[in-house]
C-alpha positions as CSV (number, residue, x, y, z in Angstrom):
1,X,-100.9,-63.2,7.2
2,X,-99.5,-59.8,8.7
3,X,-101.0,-56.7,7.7
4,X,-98.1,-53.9,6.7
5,X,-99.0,-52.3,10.2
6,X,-98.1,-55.2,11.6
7,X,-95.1,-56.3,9.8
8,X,-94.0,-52.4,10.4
9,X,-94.7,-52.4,14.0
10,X,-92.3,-55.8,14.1
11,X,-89.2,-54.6,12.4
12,X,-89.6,-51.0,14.5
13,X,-90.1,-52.8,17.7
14,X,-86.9,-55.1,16.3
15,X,-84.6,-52.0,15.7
16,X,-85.8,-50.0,18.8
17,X,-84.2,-53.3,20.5
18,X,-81.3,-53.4,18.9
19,X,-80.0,-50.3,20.1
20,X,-81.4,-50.2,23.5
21,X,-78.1,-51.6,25.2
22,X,-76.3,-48.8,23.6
23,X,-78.4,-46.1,24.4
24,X,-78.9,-47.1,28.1
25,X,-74.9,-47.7,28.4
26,X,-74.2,-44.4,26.8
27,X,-76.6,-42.5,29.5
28,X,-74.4,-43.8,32.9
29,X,-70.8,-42.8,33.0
30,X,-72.3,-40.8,35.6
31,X,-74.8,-42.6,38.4
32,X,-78.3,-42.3,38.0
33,X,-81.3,-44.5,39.2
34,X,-83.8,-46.1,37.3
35,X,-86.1,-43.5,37.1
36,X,-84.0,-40.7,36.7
37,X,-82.3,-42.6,33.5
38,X,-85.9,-43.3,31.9
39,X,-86.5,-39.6,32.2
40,X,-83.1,-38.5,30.6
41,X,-83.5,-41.1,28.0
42,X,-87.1,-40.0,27.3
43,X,-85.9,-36.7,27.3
44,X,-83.3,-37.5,24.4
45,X,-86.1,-38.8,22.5
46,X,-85.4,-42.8,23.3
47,X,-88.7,-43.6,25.4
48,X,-88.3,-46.9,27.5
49,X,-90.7,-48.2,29.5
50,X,-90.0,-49.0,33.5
51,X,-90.8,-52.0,32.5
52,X,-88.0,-52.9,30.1
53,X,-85.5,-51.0,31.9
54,X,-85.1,-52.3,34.9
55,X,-84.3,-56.4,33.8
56,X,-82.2,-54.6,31.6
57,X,-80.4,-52.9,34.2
58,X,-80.4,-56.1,36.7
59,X,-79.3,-57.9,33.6
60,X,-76.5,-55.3,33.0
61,X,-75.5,-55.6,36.3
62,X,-75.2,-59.3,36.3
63,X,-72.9,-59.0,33.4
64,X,-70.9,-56.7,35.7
65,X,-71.6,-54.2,32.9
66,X,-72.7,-51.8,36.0
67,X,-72.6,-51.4,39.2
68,X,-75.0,-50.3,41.8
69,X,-75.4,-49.1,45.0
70,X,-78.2,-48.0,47.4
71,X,-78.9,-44.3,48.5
72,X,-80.7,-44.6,51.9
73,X,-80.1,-41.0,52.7
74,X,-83.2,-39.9,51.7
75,X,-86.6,-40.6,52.6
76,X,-87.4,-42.8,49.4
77,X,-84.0,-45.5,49.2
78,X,-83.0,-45.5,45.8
79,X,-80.3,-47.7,43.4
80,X,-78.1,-45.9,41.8
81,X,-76.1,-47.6,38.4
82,X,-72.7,-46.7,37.2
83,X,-70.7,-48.1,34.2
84,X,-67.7,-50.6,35.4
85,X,-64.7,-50.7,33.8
86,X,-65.9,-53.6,32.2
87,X,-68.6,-51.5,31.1
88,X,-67.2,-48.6,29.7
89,X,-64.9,-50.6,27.6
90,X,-68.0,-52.7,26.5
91,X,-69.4,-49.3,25.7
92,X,-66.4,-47.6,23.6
93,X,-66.2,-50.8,21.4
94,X,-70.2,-51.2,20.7
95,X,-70.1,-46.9,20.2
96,X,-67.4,-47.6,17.6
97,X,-69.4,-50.5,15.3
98,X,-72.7,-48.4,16.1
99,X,-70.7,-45.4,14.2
100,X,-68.8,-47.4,11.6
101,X,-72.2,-49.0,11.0
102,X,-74.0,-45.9,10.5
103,X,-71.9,-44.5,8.0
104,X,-72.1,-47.5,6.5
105,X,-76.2,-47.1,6.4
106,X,-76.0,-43.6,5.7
107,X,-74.4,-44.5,2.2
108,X,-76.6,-47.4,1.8
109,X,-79.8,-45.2,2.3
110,X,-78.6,-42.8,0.3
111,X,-77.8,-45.4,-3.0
112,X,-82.0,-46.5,-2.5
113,X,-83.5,-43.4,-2.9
């Protein structure tokens, strides 16, 4: 049987999950590379491991959600992600539930207490 930690730690790691599509989308109308984008989200307060980020991006990518290109201009070559169009519209419609549903939470929340 689960312990409450345990059953805690479940549903957060569940919820963290849930909006890490979102959050990644919302952070590349402008190119940035996979480091660079878990520093910026980490600096927002949405820490993402490497690890987890970049199948996500491939995955992304492969939905034609992004698209990428190489920077060999520097010493280090690195990929640099962008929204498609396909993205961006992908990314206005999932920004509009994510804001209809949490209003819809907000009141929720606030009938429990």
């Amino acid at each position: 049987m689960n312990t409450m930690d345990e059953l805690l730690n479940s549903f957060l790691i569940e919820l963290k999950r849930g909006t890490l599509v979102l959050s990644v989308l919302s952070q590349l109308s402008e190119k940035e590379y996979g480091y660079s984008l878990v520093q910026k989200l980490e600096d927002k307060g949405v820490p993402i491991e490497p690890g987890t980020l970049y199948p996500l991006l491939r995955r992304l990518e492969k939905q034609e959600l992004l698209t990428s290109e190489w920077d060999t201009t520097e010493s280090r070559p690195r990929k640099f992600y962008v929204l498609s169009e396909k993205g961006s519209r992908v990314f206005t419609v999932l920004k509009s539930e994510w804001l209809g549903l949490t209003a819809t939470m907000d009141d929720l929340l606030k009938e429990g207490k």
